[in-house]
C-alpha positions in Angstrom: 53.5 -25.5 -70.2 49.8 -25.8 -70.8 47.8 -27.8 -68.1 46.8 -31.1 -68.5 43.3 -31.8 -67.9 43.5 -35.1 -66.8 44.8 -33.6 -63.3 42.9 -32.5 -60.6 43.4 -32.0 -57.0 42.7 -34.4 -54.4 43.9 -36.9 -51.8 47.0 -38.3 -52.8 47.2 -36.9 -56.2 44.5 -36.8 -59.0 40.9 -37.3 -59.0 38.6 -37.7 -61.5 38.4 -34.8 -63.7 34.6 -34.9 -63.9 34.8 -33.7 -60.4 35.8 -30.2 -61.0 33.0 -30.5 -64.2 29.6 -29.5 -64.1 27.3 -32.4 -64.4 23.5 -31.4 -64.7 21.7 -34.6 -64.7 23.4 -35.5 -61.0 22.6 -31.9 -59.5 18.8 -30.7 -59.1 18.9 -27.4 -61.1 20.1 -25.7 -58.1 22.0 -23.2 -60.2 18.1 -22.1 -61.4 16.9 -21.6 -57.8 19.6 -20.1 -55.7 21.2 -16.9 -57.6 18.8 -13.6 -58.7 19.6 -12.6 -61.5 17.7 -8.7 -62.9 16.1 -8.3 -66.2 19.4 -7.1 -68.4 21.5 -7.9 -71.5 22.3 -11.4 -70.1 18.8 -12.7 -68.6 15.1 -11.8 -70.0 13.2 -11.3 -66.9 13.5 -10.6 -62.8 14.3 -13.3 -60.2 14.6 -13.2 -56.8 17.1 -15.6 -54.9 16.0 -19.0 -54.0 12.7 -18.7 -56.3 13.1 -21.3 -59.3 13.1 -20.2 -62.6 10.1 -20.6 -64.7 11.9 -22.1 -67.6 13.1 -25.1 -64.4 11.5 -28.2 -65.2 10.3 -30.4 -62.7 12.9 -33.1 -63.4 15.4 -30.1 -62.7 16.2 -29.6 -66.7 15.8 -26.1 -68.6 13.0 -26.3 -70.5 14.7 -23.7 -73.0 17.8 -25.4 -72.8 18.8 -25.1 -76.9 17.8 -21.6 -77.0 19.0 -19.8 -74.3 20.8 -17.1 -76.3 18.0 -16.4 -78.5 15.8 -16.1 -75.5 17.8 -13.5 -73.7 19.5 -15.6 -71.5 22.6 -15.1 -71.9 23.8 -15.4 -68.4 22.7 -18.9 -68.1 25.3 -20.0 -71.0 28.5 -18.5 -69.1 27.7 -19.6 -66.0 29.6 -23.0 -64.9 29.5 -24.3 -61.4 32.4 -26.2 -61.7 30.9 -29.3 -60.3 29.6 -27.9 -57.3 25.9 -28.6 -57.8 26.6 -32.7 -58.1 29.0 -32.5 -55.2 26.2 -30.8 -52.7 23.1 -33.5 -54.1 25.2 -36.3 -54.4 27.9 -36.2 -51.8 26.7 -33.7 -48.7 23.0 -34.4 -49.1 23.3 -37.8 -50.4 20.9 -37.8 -53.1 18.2 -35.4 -51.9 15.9 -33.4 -53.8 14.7 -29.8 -52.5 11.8 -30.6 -54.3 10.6 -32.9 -52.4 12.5 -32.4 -49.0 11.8 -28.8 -48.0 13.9 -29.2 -44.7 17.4 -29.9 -47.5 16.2 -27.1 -49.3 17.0 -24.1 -47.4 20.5 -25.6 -46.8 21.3 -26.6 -49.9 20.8 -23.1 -51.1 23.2 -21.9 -48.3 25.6 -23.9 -49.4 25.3 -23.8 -53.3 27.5 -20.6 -53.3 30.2 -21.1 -50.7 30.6 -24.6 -52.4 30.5 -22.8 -55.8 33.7 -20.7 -54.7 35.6 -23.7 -53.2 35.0 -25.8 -56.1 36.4 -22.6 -58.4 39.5 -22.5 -56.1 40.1 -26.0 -56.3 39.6 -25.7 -60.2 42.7 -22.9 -60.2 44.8 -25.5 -57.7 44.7 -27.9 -60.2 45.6 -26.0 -63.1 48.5 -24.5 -61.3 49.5 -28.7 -60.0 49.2 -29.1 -64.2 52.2 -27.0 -64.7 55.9 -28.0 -64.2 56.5 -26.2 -60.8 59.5 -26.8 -58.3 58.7 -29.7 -56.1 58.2 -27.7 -52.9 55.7 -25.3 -54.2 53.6 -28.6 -55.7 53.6 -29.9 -52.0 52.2 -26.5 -50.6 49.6 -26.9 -53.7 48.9 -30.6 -53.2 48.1 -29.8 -49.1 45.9 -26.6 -49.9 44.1 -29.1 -52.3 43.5 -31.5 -50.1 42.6 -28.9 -47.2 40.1 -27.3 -49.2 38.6 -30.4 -50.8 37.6 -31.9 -47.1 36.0 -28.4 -46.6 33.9 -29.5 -49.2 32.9 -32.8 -47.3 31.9 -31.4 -44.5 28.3 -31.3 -43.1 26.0 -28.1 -44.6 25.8 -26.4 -41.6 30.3 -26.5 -41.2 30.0 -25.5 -45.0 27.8 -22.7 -44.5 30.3 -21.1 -42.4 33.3 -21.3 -44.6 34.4 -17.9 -45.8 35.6 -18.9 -49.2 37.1 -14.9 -49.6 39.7 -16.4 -46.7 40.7 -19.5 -48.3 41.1 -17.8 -51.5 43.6 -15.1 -50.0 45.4 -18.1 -48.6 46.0 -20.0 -51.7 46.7 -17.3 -53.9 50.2 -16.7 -52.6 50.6 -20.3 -54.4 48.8 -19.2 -57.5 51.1 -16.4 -58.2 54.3 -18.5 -57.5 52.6 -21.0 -59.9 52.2 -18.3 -62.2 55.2 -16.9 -62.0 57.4 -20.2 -62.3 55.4 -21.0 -65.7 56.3 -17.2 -67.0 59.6 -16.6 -66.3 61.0 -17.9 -69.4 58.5 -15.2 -71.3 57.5 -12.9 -68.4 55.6 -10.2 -70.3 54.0 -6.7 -69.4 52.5 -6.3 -65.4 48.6 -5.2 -66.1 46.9 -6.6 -63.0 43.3 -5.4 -62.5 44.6 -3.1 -65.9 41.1 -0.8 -67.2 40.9 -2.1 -70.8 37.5 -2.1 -71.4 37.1 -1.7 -74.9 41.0 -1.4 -75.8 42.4 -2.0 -79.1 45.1 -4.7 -78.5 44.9 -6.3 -81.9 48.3 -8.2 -82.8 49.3 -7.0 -79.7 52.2 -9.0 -77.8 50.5 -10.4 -74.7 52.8 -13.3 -74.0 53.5 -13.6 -70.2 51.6 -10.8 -69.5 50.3 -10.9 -65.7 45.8 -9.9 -66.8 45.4 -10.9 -63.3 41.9 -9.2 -62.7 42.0 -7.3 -65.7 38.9 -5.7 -67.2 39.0 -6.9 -71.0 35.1 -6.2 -71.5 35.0 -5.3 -75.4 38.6 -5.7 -75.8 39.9 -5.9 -79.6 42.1 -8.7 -79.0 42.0 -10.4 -82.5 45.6 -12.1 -83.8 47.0 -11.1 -80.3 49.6 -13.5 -78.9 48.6 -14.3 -75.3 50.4 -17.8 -75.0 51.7 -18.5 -71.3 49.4 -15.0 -70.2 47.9 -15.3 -66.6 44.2 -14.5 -67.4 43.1 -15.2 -63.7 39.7 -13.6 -63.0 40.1 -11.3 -66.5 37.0 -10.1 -67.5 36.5 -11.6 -71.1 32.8 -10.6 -71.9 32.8 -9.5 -75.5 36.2 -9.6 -76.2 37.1 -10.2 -79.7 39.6 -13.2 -79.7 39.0 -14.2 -83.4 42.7 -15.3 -84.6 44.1 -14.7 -81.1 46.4 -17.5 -79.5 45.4 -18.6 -76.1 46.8 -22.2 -76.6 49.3 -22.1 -73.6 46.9 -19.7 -71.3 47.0 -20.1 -67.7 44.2 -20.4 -65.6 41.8 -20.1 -68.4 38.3 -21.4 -67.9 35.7 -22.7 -69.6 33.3 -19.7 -68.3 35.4 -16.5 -69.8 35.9 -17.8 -73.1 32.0 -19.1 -73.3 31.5 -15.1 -72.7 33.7 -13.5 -75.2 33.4 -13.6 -78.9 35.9 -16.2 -81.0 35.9 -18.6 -84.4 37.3 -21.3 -85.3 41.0 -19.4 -85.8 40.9 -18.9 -82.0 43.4 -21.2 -80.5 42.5 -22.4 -76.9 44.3 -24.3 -73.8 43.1 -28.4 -74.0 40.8 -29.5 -72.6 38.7 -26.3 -73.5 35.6 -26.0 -75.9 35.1 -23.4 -78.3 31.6 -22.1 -77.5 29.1 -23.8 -79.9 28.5 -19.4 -81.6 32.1 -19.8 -82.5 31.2 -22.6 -85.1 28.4 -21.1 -86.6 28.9 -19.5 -90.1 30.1 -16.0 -90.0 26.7 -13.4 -91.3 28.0 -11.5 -93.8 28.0 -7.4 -93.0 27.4 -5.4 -95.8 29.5 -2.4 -95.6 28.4 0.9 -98.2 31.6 2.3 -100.3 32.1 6.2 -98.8 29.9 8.5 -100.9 31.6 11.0 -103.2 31.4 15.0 -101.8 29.9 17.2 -104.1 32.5 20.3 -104.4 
């Protein structure tokens, strides 16, 4: 069944959907201070942790914003915080800026990344309570939402000390039931944490396939069938998806398709968005006929 993006975890049942979203002009460009980031393919220059970027502009907007890519900063475009930057500002500092309150500031960068992970867990619970699961098993999801959503209402300093690694172990007994439950009817090929870095899986038969984990980097997936597939944590960057059905893909986020390489024949779970690249025209590759040998 493919998830409905109008749930999302929380007391008593759904939430507002925005709160699992990113939501820049609430947050105060903390995903631009906390995390370094190396001079590479996906970011231009070196940054330490918890210095902000030079491109950071003082009302916490990216003054490169609209060309990122063509700027070398890649990175920046793939990364989603899941709504975890708004949640710390708004809701555990109350509206503070680390701009102007350099006390918040060393906690707010403490907490950035634990809340980070708890937000990204609480994004998979509510994919999995999206999907037409047994009652019990929605219960056990619905009580590890609502556990993990009041760790994120906690004061910095509780926050600080949550070990999101441990809540994730918890949980993922229920993601894999989820999982399972929503595959059985087209339970495909076991390739958790599979090596397919640069594999040719074009056309290839991917429904219900377990890609738990699975290292897709430079896959060929064009035209391949990966409806009701578990893509958990796969490792999309540079996959080819171009004709490839993801419509029914489970725990697909917005993050691993922004990084792999798709058009407008790509077909993608709702409440997704194809990448803005994904539009633009295809360029035209001239390819030379093979020259004649001389005998």
């Amino acid at each position: 069944m493919t998830p409905d993006p109008s749930r999302a975890p929380g007391i008593g049942g759904p939430i507002d959907p925005g709160a699992l979203r990113a939501d820049c002009a609430r947050c105060a460009g903390l995903c631009c201070v906390v995390p370094a980031f190396s001079r590479s393919s996906d970011f231009a220059i070196d940054k330490p942790a918890g210095r902000p970027c030079p491109n950071l502009q003082r009302d916490c907007r990216c003054g490169i914003h609209s060309e990122l890519e063509e700027r070398g900063f890649h990175g920046c475009t793939v990364f989603d915080c899941l709504g975890a930057g708004q949640k710390i500002v708004q809701t555990v500092f109350a509206g503070r800026d680390w701009h102007d309150d350099p006390d918040a500031a060393a906690q707010m960068f403490a907490v950035f990344p634990v809340m980070r992970r708890l937000h990204e867990l609480l994004w998979h619970v509510a994919e999995a309570l999206a999907l037409d699961l047994p009652t019990a098993l929605r219960a056990d999801l619905d009580l590890a939402a609502t556990r993990i959503d009041a760790l994120t209402r906690q004061t910095p300093e509780a926050i600080a000390d949550v070990r999101p690694d441990d809540e994730f172990q918890a949980v993922n007994p229920l993601l894999q039931r989820a999982s399972e439950h929503a595959r059985s009817g087209a339970r495909g090929a076991d390739r958790r944490g599979a090596q397919l870095m640069g594999a040719r899986l074009r056309g290839a038969d991917l429904r219900g396939s377990s890609l738990r984990g699975a290292r897709l980097v430079g896959a060929d997936l064009r035209g391949a069938d990966l409806r009701l597939a578990d893509l958990t944590g796969a490792d999309l960057r540079g996959a080819d998806l171009r004709g490839a059905d993801l419509s029914t893909a489970l725990f697909l986020c917005q993050s691993q398709l922004d990084a792999a390489r798709g058009d407008t024949s790509t077909h993608i779970p709702a409440g997704r968005v194809p990448p803005a690249r994904w539009t633009r025209p295809a360029v035209a590759v001239r390819v030379d006929p093979p020259r004649r040998r001389r005998r």
